[in-house]
LOGU-837273 format. One record per atom (N, C-alpha, C, CB): x, z, y; residue in one letter. Coordinates in steps of 0.1 Angstrom, whole numbers, plus 2048, in hexadecimal, padded with zeros to 3 digits. Glycine has a CB too. Example, Ala and Ser with C-alpha at 12.3 -4.5 7.8 and 13.67 -1.06 7.14 Angstrom:
<sites>
88484E7C7A 87B84E7D3A 88484E7DFA 87185A7D3A 8808477EAS 8898477F5S 88184F800S 88D8397FAS 
</sites>
This chain:
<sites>
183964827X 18896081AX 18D96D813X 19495681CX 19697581CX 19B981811X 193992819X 1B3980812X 18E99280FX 1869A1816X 1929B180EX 16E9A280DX 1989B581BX 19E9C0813X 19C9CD81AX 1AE9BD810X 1A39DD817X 19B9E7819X 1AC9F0815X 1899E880EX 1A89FB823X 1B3A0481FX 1ABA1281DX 1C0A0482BX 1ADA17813X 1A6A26810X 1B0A35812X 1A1A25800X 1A8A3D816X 1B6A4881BX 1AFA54811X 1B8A4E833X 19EA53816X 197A6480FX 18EA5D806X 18DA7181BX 18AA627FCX 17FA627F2X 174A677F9X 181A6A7E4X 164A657F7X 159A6E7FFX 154A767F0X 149A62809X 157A817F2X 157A8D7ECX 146A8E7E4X 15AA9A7F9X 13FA8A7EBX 130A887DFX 132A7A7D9X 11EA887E8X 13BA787D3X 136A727CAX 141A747C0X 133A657CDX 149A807BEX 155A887B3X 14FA857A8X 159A9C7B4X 146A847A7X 13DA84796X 141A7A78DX 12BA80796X 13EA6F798X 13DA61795X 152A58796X 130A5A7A5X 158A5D799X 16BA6079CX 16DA64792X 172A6A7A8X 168A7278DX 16CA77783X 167A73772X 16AA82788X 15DA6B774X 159A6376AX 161A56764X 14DA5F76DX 161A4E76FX 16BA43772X 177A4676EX 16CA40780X 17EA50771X 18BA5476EX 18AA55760X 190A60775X 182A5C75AX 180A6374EX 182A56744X 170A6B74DX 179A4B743X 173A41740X 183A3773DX 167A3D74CX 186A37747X 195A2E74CX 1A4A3474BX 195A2975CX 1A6A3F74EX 1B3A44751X 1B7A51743X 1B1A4B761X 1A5A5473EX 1A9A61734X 1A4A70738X 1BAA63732X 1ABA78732X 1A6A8673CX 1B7A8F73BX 195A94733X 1C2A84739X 1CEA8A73CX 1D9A87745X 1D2A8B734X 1D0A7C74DX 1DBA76759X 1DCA82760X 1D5A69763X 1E6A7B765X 1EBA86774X 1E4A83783X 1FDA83778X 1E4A8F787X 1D7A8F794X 1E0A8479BX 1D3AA07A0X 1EDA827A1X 1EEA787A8X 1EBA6F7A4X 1F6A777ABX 1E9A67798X 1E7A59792X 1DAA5B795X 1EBA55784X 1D1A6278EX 1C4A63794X 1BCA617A7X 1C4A71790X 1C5A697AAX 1C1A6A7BAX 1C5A5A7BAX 1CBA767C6X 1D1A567BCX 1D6A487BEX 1CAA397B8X 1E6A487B3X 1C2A3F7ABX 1BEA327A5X 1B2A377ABX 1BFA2D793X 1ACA407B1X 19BA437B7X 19CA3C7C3X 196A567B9X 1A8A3D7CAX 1ABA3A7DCX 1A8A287D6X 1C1A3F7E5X 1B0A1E7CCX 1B2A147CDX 1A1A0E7C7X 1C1A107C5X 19DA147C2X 18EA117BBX 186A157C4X 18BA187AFX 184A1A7D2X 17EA1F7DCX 180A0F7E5X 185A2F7E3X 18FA0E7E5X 18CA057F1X 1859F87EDX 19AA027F8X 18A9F47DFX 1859EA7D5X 1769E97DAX 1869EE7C3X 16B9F57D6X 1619F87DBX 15A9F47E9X 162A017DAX 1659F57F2X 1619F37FCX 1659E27FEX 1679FC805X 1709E17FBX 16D9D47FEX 15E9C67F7X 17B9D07FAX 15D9CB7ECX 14C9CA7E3X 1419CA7EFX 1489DA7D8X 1409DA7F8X 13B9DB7FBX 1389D180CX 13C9E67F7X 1459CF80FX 1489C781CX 1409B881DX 15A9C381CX 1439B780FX 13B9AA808X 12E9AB806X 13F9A77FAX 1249B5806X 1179B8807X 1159BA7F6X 10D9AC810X 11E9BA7F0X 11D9BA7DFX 11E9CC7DDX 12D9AF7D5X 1139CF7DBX 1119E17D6X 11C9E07C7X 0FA9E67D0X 1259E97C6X 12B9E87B6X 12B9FA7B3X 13F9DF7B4X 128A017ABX 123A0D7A8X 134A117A3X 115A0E79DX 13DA207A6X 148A247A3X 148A1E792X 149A357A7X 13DA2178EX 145A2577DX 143A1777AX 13CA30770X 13AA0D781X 13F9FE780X 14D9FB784X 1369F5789X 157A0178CX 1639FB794X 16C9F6782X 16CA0B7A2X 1679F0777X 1719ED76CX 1789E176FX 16B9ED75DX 1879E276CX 18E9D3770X 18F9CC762X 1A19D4778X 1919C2765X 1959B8759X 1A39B275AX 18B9AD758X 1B29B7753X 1B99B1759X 1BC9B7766X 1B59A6758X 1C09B1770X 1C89BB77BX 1C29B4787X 1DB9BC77AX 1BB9A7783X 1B199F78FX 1A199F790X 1B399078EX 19C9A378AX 1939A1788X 1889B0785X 19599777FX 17A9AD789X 1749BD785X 16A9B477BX 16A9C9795X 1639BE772X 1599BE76AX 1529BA76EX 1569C6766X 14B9AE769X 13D9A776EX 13C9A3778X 1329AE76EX 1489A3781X 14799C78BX 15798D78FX 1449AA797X 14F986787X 15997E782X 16297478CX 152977777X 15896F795X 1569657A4X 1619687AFX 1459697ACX 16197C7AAX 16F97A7B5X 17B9807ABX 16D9847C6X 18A9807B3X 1979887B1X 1989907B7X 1A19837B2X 1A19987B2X 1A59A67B6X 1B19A87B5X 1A19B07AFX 1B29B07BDX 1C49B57BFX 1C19C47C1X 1CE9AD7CEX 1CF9D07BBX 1CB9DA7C5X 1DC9DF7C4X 1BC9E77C0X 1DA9EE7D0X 1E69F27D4X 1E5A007D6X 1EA9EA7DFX 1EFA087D3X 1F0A147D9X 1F9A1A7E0X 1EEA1A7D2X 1F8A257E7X 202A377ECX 1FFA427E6X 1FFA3D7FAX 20AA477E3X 203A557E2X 1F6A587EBX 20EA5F7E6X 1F4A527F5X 1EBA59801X 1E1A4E806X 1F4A5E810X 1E0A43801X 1D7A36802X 1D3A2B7F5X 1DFA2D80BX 1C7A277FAX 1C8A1F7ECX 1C3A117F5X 1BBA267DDX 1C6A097F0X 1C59F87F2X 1BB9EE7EBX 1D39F27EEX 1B59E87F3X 1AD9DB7E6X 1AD9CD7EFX 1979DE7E0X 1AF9C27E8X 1AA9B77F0X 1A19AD7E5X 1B89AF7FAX 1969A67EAX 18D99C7DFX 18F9947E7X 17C99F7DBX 18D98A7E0X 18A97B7E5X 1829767DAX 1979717E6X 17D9677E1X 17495D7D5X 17C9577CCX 1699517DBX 1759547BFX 17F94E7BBX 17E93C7BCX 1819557AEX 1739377C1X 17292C7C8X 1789237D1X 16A92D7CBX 17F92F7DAX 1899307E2X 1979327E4X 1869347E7X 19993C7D8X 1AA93F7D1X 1AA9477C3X 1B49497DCX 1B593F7C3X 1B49467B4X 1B894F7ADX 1B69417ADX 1BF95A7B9X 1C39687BAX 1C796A7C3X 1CA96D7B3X 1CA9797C2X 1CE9807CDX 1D998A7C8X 1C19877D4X 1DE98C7D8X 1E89977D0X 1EA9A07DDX 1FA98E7C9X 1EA9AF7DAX 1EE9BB7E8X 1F39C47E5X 1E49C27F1X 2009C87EDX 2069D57EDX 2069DB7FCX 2169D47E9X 2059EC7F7X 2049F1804X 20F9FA7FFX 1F69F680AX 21C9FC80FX 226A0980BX 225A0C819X 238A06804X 22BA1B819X 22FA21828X 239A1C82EX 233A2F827X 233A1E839X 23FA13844X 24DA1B843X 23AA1285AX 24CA2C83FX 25CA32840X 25FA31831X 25EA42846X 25AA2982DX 261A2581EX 26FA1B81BX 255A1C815X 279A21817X 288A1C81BX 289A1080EX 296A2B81AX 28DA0480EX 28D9FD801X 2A09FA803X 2809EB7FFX 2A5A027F5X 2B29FE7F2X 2BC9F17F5X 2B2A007E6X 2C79EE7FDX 2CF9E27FEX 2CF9DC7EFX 2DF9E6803X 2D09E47E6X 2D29E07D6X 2C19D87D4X 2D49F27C9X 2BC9E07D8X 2AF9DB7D2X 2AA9CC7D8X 2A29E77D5X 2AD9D07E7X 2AC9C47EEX 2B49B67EAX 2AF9C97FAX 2BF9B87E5X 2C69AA7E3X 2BD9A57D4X 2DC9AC7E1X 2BB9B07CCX 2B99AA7BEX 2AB9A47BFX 2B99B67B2X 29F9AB7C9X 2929A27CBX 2939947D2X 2879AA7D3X 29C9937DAX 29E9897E3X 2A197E7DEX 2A698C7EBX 29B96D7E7X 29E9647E4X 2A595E7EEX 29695E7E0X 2B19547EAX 2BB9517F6X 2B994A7FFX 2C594D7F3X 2A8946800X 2A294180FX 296947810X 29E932810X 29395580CX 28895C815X 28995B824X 28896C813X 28395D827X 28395E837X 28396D83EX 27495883CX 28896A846X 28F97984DX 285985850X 29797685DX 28498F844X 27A99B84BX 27F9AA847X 26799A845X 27C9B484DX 2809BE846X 2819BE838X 27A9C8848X 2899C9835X 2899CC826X 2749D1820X 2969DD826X 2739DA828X 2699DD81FX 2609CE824X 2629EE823X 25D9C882AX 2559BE829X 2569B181CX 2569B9835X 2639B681EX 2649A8812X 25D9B1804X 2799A080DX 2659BB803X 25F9C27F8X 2519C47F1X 2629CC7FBX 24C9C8804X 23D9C57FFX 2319B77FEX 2369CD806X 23B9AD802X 23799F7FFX 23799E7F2X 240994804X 24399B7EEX 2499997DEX 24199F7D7X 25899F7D9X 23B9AF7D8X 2319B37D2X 2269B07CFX 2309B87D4X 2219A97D9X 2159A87E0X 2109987D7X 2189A77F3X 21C9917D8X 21E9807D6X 2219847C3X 2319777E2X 22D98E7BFX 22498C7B0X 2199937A8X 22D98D7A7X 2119947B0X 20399C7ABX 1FA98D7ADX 1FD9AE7B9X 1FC9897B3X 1F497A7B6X 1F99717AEX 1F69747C4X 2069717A8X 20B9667A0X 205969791X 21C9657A0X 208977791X 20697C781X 1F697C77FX 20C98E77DX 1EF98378AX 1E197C78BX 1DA96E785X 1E197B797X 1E4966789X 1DD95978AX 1D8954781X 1E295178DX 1E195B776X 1DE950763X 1E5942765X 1C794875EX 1EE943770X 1F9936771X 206936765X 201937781X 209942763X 218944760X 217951751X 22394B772X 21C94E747X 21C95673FX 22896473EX 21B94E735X 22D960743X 238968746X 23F97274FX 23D961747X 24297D74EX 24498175BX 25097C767X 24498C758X 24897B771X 252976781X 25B980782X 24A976790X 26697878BX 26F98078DX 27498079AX 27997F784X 26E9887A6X 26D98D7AEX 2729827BBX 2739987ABX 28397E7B8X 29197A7BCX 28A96C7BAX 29F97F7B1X 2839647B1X 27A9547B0X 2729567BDX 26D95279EX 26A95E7C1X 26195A7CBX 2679597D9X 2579637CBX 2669547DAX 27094B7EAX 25E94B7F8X 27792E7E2X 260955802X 25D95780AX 260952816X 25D95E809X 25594981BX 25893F827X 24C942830X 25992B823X 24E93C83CX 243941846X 23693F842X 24593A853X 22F94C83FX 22094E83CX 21C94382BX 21694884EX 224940827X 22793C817X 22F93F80EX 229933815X 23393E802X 2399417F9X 2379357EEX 23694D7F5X 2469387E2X 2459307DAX 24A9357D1X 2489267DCX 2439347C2X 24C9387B4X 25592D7B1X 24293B7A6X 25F92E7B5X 2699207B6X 26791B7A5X 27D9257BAX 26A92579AX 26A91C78EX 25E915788X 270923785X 25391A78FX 244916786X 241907796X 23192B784X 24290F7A1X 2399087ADX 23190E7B4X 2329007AAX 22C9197A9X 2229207B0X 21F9247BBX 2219287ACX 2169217C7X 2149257D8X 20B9277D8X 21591C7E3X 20C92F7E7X 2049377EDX 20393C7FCX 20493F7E7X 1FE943801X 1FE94680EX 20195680EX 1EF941816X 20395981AX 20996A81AX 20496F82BX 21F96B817X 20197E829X 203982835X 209993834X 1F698083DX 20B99483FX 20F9A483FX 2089A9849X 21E9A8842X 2029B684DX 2009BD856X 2059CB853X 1F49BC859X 2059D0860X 2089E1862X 1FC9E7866X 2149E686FX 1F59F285FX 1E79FD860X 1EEA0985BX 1D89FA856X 1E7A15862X 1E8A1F861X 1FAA2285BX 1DBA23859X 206A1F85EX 210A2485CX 214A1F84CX 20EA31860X 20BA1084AX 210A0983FX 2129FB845X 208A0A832X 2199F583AX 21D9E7837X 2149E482AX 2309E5834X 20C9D982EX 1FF9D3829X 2059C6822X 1F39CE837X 2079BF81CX 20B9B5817X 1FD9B080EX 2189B7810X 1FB99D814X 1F399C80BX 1F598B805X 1E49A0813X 1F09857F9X 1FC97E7F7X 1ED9757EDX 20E9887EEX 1EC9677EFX 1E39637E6X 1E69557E2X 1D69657ECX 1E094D7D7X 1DD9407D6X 1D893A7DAX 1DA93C7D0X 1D09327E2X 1C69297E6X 1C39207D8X 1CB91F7F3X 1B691A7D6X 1B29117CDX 1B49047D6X 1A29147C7X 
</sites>
């Protein structure tokens, strides 16, 4: 159902085609970390395309919106970054009707402050950074969806075992987390 992809290095023959992409999308005055960051998340995007047996060419990688790629309408998209990784996950959209992924470092500290203000008063018991990167994960999928015109607010999404809920709309979904390479994977979708 959900095909996703963690990216760490770019493959160096094909800088031409990165650096076009960037050019095209980002300008020629971003900053190299935003750059490095959006090449890693558009690599893995790629790969996950490719996981799918669907060839998509770099300077094709254009989104529409924050779910979706160019011309390829059938599925959703989500993506995520590190300074040092980049994230994608697709799905059909026959099957859900978004997706949502964050990836952070597992020694990534999330504030007591921050933590009470994202929190809902029946999440379910997980670290700090997991919820964090749920909540993340869960409103990239909501805002995705074309459910809700508005923006969510973090502290509404109520996290229960391997589901969630936007308490004031209804909105559900399913969730998972994993740990790779020295991250916390959060991945967070709709079903149709």
């Amino acid at each position: 159902m959900l095909t996703y992809r963690l990216v760490k290095n770019l493959i160096a023959t094909q800088d031409s085609e990165w650096k076009q992409l960037v050019k095209n999308s980002l300008g020629t005055n971003a900053h190299p970390r935003r750059i490095h960051s959006y090449c890693l998340s558009r690599e893995a995007l790629r790969l996950c395309f490719e996981a799918r047996g669907i060839r998509v060419a770099i300077g094709d990688l254009i989104l529409e919106g924050f779910g979706a790629v160019k011309n390829h309408d059938l599925l959703t998209i989500s993506l995520s970054h590190t300074p040092e990784f980049g994230a994608a996950v697709i799905a059909e959209i026959k099957d859900v009707v978004s997706v949502g992924i964050d990836i952070e470092p597992m020694e990534r500290s999330v504030k007591a402050t921050i933590l009470e203000r994202i929190s809902h008063p029946e999440d379910i018991k997980l670290n700090a950074l997991s919820i964090w990167s749920l909540k993340e994960a869960i409103f990239k999928a909501v805002m995705n969806s074309g459910k809700l015109k508005q923006t969510v607010e973090f502290s509404e999404l109520k996290i229960d075992h391997e589901t969630w809920v936007h308490e004031p709309s209804q909105v559900r979904g399913q969730w998972k987390l994993e740990e790779q390479q020295g991250l916390v994977v959060a991945l967070a979708w709709i079903k149709i």
